[in-house]
C-alpha positions in Angstrom: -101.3 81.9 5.9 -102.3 82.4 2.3 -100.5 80.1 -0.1 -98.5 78.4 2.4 -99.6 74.8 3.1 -99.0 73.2 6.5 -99.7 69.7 5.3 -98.0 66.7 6.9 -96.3 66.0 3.8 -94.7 69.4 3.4 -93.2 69.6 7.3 -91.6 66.3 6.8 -90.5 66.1 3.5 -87.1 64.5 2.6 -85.9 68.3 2.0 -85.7 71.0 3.5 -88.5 73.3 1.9 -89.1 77.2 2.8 -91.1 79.7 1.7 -89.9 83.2 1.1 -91.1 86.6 0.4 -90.6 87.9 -3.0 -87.6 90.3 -0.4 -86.3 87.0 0.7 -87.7 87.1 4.2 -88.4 83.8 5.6 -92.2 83.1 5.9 -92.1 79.4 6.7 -89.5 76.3 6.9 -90.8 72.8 7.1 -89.4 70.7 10.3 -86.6 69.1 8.0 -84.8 72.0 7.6 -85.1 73.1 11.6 -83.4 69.9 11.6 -80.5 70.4 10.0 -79.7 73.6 10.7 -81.2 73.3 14.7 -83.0 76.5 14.4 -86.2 76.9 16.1 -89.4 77.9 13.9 -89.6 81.0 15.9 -86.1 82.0 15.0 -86.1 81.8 11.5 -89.8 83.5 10.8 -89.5 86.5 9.3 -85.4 86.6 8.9 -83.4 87.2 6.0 -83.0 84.4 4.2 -79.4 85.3 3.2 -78.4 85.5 7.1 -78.6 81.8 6.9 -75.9 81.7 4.1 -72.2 82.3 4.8 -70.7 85.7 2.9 -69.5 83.8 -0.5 -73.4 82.1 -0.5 -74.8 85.5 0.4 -72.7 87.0 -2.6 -74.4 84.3 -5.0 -77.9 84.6 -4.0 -78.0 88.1 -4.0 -76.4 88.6 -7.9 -76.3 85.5 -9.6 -79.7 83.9 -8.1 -81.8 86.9 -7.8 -81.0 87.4 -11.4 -82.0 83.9 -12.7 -85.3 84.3 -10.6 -86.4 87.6 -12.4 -85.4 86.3 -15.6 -86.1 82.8 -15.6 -88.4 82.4 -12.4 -86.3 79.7 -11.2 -82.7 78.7 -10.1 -81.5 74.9 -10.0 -79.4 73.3 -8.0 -77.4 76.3 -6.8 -75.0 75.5 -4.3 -74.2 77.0 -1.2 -72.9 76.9 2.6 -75.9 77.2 5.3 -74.6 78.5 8.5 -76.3 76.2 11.3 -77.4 77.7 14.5 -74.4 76.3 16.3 -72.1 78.6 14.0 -70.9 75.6 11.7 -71.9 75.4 8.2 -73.1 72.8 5.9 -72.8 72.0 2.2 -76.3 72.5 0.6 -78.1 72.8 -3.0 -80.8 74.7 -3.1 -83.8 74.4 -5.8 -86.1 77.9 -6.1 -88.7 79.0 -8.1 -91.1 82.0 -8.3 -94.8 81.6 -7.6 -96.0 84.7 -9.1 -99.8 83.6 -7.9 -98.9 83.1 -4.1 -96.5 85.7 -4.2 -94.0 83.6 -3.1 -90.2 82.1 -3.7 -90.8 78.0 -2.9 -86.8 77.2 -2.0 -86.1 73.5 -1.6 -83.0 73.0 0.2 -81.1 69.4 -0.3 -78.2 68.1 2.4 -75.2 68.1 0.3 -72.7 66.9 2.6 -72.1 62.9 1.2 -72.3 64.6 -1.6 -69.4 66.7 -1.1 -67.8 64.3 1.1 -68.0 61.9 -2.2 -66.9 64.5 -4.8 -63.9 65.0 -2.4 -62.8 61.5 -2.2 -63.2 61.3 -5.8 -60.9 64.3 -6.5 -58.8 63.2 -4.0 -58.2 60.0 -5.6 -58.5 61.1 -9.1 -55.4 63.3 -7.8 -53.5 60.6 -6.5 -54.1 58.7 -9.7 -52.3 61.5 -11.4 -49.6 61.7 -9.1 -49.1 58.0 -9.4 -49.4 58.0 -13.0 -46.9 60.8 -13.0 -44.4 59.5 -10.7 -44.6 56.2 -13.1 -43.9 58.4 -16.1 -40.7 60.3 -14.4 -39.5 57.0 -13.4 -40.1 55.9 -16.9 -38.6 59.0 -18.8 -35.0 59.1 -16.3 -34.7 54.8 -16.4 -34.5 55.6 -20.7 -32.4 59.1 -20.2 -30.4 56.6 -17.4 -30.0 53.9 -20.1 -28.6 56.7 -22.5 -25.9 57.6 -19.8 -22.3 56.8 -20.6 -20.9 59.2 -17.8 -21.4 59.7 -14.4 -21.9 63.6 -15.9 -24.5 62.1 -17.9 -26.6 60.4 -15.1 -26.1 63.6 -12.8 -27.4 65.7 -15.4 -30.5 63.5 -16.3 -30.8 63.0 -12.7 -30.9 67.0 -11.7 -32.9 67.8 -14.9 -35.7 64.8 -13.7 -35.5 66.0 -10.0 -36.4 69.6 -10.6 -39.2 68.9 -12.6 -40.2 66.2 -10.6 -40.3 68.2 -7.1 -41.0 72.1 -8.6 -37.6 72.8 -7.0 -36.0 76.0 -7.8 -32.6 74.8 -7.8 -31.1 71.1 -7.4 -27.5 69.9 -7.1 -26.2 66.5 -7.8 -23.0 66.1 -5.9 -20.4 62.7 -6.5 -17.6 61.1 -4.6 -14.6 62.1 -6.3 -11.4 59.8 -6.6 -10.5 61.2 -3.1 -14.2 60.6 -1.7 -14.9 64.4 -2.0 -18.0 65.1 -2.7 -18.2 67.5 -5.5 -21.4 69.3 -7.8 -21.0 67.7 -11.4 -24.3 68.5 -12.8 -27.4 71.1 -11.7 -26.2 74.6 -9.5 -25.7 75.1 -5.7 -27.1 78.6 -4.5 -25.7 77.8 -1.0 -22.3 77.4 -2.5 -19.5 80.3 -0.7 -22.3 80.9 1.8 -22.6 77.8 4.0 -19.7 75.7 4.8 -20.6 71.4 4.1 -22.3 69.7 6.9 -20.8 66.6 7.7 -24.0 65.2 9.5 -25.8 66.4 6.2 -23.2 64.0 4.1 -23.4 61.6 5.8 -27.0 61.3 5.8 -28.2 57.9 5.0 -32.3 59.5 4.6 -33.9 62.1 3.0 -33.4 65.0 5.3 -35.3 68.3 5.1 -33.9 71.3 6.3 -36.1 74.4 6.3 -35.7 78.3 6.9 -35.9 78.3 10.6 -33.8 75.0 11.3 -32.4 75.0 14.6 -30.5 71.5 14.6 -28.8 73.4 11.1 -28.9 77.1 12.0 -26.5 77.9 9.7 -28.2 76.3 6.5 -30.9 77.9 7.6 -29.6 81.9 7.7 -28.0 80.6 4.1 -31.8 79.5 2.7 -33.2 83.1 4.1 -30.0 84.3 2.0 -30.9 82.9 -0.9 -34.7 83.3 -1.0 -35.5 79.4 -0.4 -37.9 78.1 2.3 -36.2 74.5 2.4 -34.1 72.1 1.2 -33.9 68.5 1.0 -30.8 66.4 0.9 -31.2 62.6 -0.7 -28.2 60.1 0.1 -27.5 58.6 -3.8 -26.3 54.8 -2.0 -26.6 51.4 -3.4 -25.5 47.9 -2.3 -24.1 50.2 0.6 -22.0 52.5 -1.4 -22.1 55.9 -1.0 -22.0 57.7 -4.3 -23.1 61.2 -3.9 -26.1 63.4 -3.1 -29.0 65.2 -4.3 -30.2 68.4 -3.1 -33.3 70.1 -3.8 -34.2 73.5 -3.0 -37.5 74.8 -2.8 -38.7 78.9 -3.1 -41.9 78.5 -0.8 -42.7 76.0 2.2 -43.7 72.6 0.9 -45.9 70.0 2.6 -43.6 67.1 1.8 -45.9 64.4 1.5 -45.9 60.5 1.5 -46.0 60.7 -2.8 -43.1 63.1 -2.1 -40.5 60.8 -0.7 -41.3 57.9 -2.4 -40.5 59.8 -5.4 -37.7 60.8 -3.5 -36.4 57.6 -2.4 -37.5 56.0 -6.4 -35.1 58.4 -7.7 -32.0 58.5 -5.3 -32.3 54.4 -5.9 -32.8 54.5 -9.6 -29.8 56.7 -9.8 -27.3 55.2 -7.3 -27.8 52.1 -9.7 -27.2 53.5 -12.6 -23.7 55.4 -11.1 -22.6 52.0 -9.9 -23.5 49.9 -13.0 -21.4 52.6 -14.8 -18.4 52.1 -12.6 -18.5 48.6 -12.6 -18.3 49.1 -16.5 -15.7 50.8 -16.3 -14.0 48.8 -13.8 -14.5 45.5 -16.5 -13.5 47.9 -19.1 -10.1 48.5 -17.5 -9.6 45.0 -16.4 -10.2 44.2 -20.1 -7.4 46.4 -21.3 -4.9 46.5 -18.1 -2.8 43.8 -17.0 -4.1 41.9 -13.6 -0.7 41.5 -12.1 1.0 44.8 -12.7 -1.9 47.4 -13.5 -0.2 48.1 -16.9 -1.6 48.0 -20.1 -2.3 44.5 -21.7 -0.7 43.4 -25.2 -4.7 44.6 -26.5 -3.9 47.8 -25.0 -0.8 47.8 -25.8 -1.6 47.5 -29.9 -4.4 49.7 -30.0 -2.1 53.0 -28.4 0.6 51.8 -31.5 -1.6 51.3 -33.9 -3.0 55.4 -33.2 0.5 55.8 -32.1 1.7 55.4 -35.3 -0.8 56.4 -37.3 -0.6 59.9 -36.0 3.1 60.0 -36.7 2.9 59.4 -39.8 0.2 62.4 -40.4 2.5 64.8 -38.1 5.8 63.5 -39.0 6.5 63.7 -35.6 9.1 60.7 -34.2 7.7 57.6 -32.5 9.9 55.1 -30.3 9.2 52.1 -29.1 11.3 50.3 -26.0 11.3 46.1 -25.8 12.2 44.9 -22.3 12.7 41.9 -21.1 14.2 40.8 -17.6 17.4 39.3 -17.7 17.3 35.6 -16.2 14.5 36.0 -14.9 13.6 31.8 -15.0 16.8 31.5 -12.6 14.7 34.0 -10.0 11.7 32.2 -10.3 13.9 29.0 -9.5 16.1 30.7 -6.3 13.5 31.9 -4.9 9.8 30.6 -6.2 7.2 31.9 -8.4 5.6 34.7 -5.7 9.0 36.1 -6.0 9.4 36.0 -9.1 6.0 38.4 -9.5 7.0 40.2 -6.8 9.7 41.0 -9.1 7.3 41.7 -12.0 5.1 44.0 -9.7 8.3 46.1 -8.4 9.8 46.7 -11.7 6.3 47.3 -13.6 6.1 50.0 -11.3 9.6 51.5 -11.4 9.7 51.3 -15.3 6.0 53.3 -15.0 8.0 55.7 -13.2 11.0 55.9 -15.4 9.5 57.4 -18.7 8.1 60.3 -19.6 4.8 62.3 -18.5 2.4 60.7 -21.5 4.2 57.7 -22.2 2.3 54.2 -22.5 3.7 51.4 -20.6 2.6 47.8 -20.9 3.5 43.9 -20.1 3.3 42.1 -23.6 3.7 38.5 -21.6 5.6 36.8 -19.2 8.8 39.0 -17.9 8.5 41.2 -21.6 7.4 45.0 -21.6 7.1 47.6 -23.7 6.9 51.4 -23.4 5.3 53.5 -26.4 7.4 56.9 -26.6 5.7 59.7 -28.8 7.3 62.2 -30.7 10.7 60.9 -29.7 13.6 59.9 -32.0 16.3 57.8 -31.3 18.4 60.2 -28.9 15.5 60.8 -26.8 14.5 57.3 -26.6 18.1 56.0 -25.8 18.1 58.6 -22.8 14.4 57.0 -21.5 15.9 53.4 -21.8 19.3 54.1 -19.9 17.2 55.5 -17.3 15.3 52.3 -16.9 18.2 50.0 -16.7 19.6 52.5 -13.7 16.4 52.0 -11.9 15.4 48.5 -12.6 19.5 47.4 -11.4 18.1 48.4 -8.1 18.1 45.4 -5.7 14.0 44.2 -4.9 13.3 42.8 -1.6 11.2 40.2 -1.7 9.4 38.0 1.4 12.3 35.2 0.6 15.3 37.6 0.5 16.7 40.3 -2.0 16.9 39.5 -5.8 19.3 41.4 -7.7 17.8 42.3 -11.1 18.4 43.8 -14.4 16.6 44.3 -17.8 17.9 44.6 -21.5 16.1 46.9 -23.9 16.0 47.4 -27.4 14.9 50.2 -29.4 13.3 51.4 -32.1 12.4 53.9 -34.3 9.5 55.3 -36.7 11.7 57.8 -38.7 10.3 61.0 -39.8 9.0 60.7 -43.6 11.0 56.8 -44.1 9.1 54.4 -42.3 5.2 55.5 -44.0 4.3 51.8 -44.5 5.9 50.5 -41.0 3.2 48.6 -38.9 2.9 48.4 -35.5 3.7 44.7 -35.5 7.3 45.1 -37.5 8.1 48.0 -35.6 7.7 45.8 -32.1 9.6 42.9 -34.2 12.5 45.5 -35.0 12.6 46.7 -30.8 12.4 42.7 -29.8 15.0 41.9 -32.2 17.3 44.7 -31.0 16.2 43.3 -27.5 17.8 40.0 -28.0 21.0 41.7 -29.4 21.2 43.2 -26.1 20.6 40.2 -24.4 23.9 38.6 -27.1 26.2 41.7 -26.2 25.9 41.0 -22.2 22.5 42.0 -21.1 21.6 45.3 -18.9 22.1 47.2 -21.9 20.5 49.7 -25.0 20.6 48.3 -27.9 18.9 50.5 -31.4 17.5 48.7 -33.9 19.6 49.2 -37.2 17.1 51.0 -38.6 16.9 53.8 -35.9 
């Protein structure tokens, strides 16, 4: 055939090569291309070239193609899908040039299938690259938002914030164990909330547990996310050194393929944020033990100073009256001796808490040392306070049983006062030396008794 050369070299060339007619009929194919496609020679002469190429390939050759060959009289590396005579396709870039002396289009066909298969492993990892570099940087951004915290609020807020972004959720929900182990949403929203009763098995959790649209172990949930528009949820325990501090829940508009990169994040963040709750409450915990007495829970003598020291500072700016009650437990060494030193702070611990329970809503109440206390009475003068301390002695003359028998105790208080627009210079410590002293003279006239301070 004129123009066409049947050559060894062209039949079995590393490429597939075809010659076409300037209609894009196919005039010849070299034995390469029967090849890889499995066509037969006889099949291919004279058909469409384009019948080869899925509808997407056709689309290109047909516009794009077709275009560069009238204008340019060639098209490089082009690439298209070749639909092989078994029906499955192949990736393939194709080379083509007019030969306006053989009246031809020379096509030269390339097997692009490592190729593609390479290209895809490199996106693939170039994607998990960026999914590991942003994972890092999440992790990165909440551990300096976590190290910011100084509230559990704080950390559920970072941690709802970082968890949205992080996942593309449309809502999440950061739930905490209350005082009462009631789990409750401090920071994010809950679109489920008045719709679907808690799921114990979903509180308990102790993995990330997905529960989608058409859940049947959680039916319920599931006619709640059809509700609210959502496809799915996902429900991460918040636990560390086996405490359970809350939860997180995610909630997702459209159907998600949660993948491995998914729940590590997951898992990253629910630990990174359990953590953080529980170095917080240990703070707090050390925080309190700092200021709180170990025996009796009450405030400490530090505790104790600081609360009169604001105590009395915001007296004088108000004018408002400020008592202050001196305690001490009248022979208290004999107890200890009858009937031993657990006693004797079985004592302490019994009348700590009945003194606690004695003043008023908003009163401080501390151990200063030993078997001494004090109680911190705002805004009351010397009436009120004499009132506050009678009602201690009845309390405390109550009988305490202790393992060793029943002690019979008493206290003796003294009083005193920070007087509206007189006392402007008084000090915490000299008005706790005025309430000791009056103390003592409680102790002189017969013990389990009031006593003012003479300058009440």
């Amino acid at each position: 055939m004129s123009g066409i050369d049947d050559t060894d070299w062209f039949l079995r060339a590393p490429c597939g090569l075809i010659a076409l007619s300037p209609d894009d009929v196919i005039l010849h194919a070299n034995d390469t291309f029967l090849t890889w496609t499995g066509y037969e020679r006889g099949d291919l002469t004279g058909r469409p070239f384009g019948s080869l190429l899925d509808v997407g390939s056709r689309l290109l050759m047909e516009t794009r193609v077709a275009q560069l060959l009238h204008l340019q009289g060639r098209a490089d590396e082009v690439a298209v899908s070749l639909v092989k005579a078994d029906g499955t396709a192949i990736p393939a870039l194709i080379n083509a040039v007019r030969d306006e002396r053989a009246g031809l289009i020379r096509v030269a066909v390339f097997n692009a299938t490592e190729r593609v298969r390479y290209e895809r492993e490199l996106l693939a990892a170039r994607r998990a690259a960026e999914a590991s570099e942003r994972r890092v940087r999440i992790l990165q951004e909440l551990s300096t938002a976590f190290g910011l915290s100084a509230t559990d609020e704080d950390v559920a807020r970072s941690f709802a914030d970082a968890a949205r972004d992080a996942f593309d959720a449309s809502h999440t929900a950061v739930h905490l164990a209350d005082d009462s182990g009631e789990l409750v949403v401090v920071a994010g929203s809950n679109p489920l909330f008045g719709k679907v009763r808690p799921v114990p098995a979903l509180r308990a959790t102790t993995e990330v547990t997905v529960v989608t649209d058409d859940s049947v172990e959680f039916p319920e949930i599931a006619a709640g996310l059809r509700e609210i528009g959502s496809a799915a949820l996902t429900v991460t325990p918040l636990i560390a050194d086996g405490e359970r501090v809350g939860l997180l829940v995610c909630y997702f508009a459209k159907s998600s393929d949660f993948d491995a990169g998914f729940w590590e994040l997951q898992h990253a963040l629910g630990r990174q944020a359990s953590q953080t709750l529980v170095r917080l409450r240990l703070q707090r915990k050390l925080a309190a033990l700092a200021l709180h007495d170990q025996l009796t829970g009450l405030a400490n003598r530090q505790l104790l100073q600081l609360t009169l020291d604001q105590a009395i500072e915001a007296s004088t700016l108000s004018g408002e009256p400020l008592s202050v009650l001196f305690l001490d437990i009248d022979d208290f060494k004999s107890i200890n001796d009858a009937f031993g030193h657990s006693a004797g702070d079985s004592v302490l611990i019994e009348l700590a808490t009945r003194l606690a329970g004695a003043v008023r809503a908003g009163d401080t109440v501390g151990r200063i040392g030993g078997d001494e206390f004090v109680a911190i009475l705002v805004g009351a003068d010397k009436y009120a306070a004499e009132s506050v301390a009678e009602r201690i002695l009845a309390v405390c003359r109550a009988p305490v049983a202790v393992s060793e028998g029943v002690v019979s105790a008493s206290v003796s208080v003294g009083v005193a006062v920070c007087r509206r627009g007189m006392d402007r210079d008084l000090t915490s410590q000299q008005l706790l030396v005025r309430a000791d002293a009056a103390m003592y003279d409680a102790k002189r006239a017969g013990k389990d008794r009031v006593t003012l301070s003479p300058q009440a």
